[in-house]
C-alpha positions in Angstrom: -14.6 46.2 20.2 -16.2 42.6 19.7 -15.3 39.9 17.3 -18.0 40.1 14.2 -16.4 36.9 12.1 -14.6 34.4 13.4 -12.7 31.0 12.2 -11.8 28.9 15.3 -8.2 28.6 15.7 -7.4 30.4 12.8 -8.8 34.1 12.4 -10.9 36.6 14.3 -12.1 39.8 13.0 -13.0 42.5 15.4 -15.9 45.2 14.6 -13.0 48.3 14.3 -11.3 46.3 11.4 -8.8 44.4 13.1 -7.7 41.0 12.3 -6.5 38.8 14.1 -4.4 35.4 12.5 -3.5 32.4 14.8 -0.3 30.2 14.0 -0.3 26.8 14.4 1.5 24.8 17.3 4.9 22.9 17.9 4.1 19.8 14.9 5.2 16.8 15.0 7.9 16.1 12.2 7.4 13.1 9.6 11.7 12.4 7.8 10.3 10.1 4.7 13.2 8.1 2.7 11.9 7.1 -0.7 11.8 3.8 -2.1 13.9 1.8 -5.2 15.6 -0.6 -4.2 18.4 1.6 -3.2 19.2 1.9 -7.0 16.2 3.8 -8.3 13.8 6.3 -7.0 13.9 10.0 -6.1 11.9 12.1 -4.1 10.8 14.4 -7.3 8.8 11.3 -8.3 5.0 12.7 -8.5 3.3 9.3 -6.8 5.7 10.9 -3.7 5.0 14.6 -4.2 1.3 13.5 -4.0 1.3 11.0 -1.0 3.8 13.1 1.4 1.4 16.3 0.5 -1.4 14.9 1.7 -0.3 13.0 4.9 1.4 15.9 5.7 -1.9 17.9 5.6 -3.6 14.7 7.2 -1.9 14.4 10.1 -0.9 18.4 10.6 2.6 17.4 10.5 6.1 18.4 8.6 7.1 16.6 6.5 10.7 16.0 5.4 10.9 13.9 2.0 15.3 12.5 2.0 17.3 12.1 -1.2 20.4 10.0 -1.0 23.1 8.6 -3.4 22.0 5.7 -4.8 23.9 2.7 -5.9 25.3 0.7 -7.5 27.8 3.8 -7.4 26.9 4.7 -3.9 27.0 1.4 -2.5 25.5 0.7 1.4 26.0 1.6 3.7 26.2 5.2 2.1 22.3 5.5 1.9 22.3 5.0 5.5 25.0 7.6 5.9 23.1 9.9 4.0 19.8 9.6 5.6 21.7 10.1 9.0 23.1 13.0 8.0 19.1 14.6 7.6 18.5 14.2 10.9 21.6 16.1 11.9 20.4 18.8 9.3 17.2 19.0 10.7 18.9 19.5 13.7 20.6 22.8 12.6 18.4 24.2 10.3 15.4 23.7 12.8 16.9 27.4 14.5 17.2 29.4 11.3 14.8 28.2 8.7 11.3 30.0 9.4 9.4 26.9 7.6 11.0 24.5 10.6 10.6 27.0 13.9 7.7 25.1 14.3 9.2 21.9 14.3 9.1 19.6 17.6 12.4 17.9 17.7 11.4 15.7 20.7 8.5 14.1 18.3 10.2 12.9 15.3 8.9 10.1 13.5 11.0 8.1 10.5 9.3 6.6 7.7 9.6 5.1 4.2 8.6 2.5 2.0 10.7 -0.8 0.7 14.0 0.2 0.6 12.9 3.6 2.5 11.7 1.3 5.2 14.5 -0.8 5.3 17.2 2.8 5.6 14.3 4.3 8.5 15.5 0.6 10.5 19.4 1.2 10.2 19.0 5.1 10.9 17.0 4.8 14.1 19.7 2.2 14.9 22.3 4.9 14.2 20.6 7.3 15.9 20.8 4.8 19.5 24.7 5.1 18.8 25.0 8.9 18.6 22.8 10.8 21.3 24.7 14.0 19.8 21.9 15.2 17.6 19.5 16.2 19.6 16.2 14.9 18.0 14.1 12.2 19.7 12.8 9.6 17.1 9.2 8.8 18.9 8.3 5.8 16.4 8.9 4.1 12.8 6.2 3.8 10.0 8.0 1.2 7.9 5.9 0.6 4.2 6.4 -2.8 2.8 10.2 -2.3 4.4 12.7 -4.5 1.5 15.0 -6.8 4.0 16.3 -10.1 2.8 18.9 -13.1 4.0 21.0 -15.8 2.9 18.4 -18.4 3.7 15.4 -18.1 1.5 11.8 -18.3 2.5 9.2 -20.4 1.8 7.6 -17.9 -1.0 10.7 -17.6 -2.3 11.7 -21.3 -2.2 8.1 -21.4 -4.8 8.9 -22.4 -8.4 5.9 -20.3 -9.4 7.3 -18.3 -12.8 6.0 -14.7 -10.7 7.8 -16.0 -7.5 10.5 -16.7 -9.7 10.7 -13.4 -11.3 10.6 -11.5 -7.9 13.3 -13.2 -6.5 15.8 -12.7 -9.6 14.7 -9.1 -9.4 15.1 -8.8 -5.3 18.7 -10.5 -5.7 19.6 -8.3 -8.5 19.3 -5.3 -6.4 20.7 -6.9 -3.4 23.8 -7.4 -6.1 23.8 -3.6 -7.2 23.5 -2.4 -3.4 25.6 -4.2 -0.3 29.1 -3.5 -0.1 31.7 -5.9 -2.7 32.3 -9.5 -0.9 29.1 -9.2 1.0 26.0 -11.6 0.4 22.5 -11.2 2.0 23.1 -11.9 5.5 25.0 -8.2 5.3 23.6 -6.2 8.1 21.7 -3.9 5.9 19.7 -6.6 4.4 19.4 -9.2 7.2 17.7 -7.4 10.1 18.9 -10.2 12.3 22.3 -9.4 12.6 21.6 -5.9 13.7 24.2 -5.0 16.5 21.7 -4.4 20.0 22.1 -5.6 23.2 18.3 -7.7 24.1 18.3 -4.0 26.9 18.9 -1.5 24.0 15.8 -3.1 21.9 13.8 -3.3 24.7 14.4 0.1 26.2 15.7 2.2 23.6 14.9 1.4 19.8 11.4 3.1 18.9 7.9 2.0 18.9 7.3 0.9 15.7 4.0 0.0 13.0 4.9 -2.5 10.2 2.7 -1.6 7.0 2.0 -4.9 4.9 0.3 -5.0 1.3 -1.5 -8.9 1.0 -0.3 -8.6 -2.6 3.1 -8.0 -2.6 6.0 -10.6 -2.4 7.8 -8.7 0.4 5.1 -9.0 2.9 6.5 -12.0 4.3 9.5 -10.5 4.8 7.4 -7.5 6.7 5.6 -9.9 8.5 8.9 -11.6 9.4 10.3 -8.4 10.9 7.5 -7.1 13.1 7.5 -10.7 14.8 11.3 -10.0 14.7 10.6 -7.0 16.5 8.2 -8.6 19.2 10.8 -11.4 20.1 13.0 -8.6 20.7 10.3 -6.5 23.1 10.0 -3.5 20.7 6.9 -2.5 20.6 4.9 -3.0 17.3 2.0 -3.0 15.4 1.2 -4.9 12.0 -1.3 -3.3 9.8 -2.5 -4.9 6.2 -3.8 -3.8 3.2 -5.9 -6.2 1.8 -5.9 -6.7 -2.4 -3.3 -4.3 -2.6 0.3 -4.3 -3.9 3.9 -3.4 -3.2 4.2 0.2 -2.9 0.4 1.1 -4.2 0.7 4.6 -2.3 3.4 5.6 -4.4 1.3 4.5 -7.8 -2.7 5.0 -6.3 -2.1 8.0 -4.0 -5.8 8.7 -4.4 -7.6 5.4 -3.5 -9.2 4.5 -0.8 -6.4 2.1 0.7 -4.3 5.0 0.7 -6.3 7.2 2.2 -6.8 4.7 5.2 -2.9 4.5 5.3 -2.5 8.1 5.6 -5.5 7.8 8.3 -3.3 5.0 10.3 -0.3 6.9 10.1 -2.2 9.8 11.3 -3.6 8.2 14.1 0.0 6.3 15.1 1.3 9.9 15.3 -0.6 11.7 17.2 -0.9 8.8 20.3 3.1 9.7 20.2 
């Protein structure tokens, strides 16, 4: 009996008939928490279906795309809650569900864009809290992560009428999401007054690669963090889109920027 056709890795067919079809490895698994501000957005939303789809074909990976309740009835930090409580899913369902029993718990990466970025911060930080779950969070893939603070920045000092309009439109959501009584230096919108010992960020909170878009108004916030980040010892990247916009993934998942993000991420997780 010899093999007379033959895709590597995938099939073999021998001269008597047989076939022979070859399952993939352990994969790496991507947990992606949409975007809106924590008051909008869903995972059903097709610029989503589209963009998860293909990284996960891109980087051979699973990919895990999180609902939570959103607010202003479900104020923070229930989204953080929420998320949390995906990873502890993963955890359980990773033994019974046939879809996950190729799932690598020990190389777990969290990802999302804007407010999605901002929930895959506070989860990982959860996660360094509560060692009981069982799944090793290798890295974070932030997109244009949405932070803020009481103290404004210098874009958002500018009187120009778009500047203007972003910041209303930032606060308003800000308003709609933290917890009554709180303002902007609440710990789920300042990353500053995130609650790590200078040992747990050096040695324990995940590598992690800041996406930027040079159009969008919260790329100095982005920029802010990763430098955030670096004062702190985390490891971190910065990577920039040039021309592009807040959250163009979600709205061009075909172009050619998003194609190189999908390449990036690819490329970030498997040297993880």
């Amino acid at each position: 009996m010899f093999i007379v056709e033959e895709s590597p890795d995938f099939l073999q067919v021998f001269s008597d008939g047989t076939v022979k079809r070859f399952s993939p490895g352990i994969l790496p698994v991507v947990v992606y928490f949409h975007g809106g501000g924590f008051c909008i957005g869903s995972t059903t939303w097709i610029g989503y279906h589209h963009f998860l789809g293909d990284l996960s074909v891109a980087s051979q990976s699973i990919v895990l795309s999180i609902d939570y309740r959103l607010a202003p009835e479900n104020r923070l930090p229930i989204a953080y809650e929420d998320c949390y409580e995906s990873l502890v899913w993963l955890r359980h369902q990773a033994s019974c569900d046939p879809w996950l029993n190729k799932a690598d718990l020990s190389w777990v990466f969290l990802s999302g864009d804007s407010a999605g970025g901002n929930i895959a911060h506070n989860v990982a930080v959860k996660t360094m809290h509560n060692s009981l779950i069982h799944v090793k969070i290798r890295a974070l893939l932030l997109i244009h992560p949405y932070f803020g603070s009481e103290k404004r920045t210098e874009k958002e000092m500018s009187t120009d009428e778009e500047a203007v309009g972003n910041v209303a439109s930032n606060d308003m959501f800000w308003r709609l999401s933290i917890p009554e009584g709180s303002n902007r230096d609440y710990f789920g919108c300042n990353f500053d007054k995130t609650e790590l010992s200078l040992t747990q960020w050096r040695n324990e909170f995940p590598a992690v690669t800041v996406y930027v878009a040079e159009l969008d108004f919260l790329k100095e916030r982005g920029v802010m963090y990763a430098e955030f980040l670096q004062r702190k010892g985390v490891e971190v990247k910065l990577v920039e889109a040039e021309n592009e916009s807040h959250v163009f993934h979600v709205f061009k998942p075909d172009c050619e920027a998003t194609n190189l993000l999908q390449k990036n991420m690819n490329d970030f997780i498997w040297n993880y």
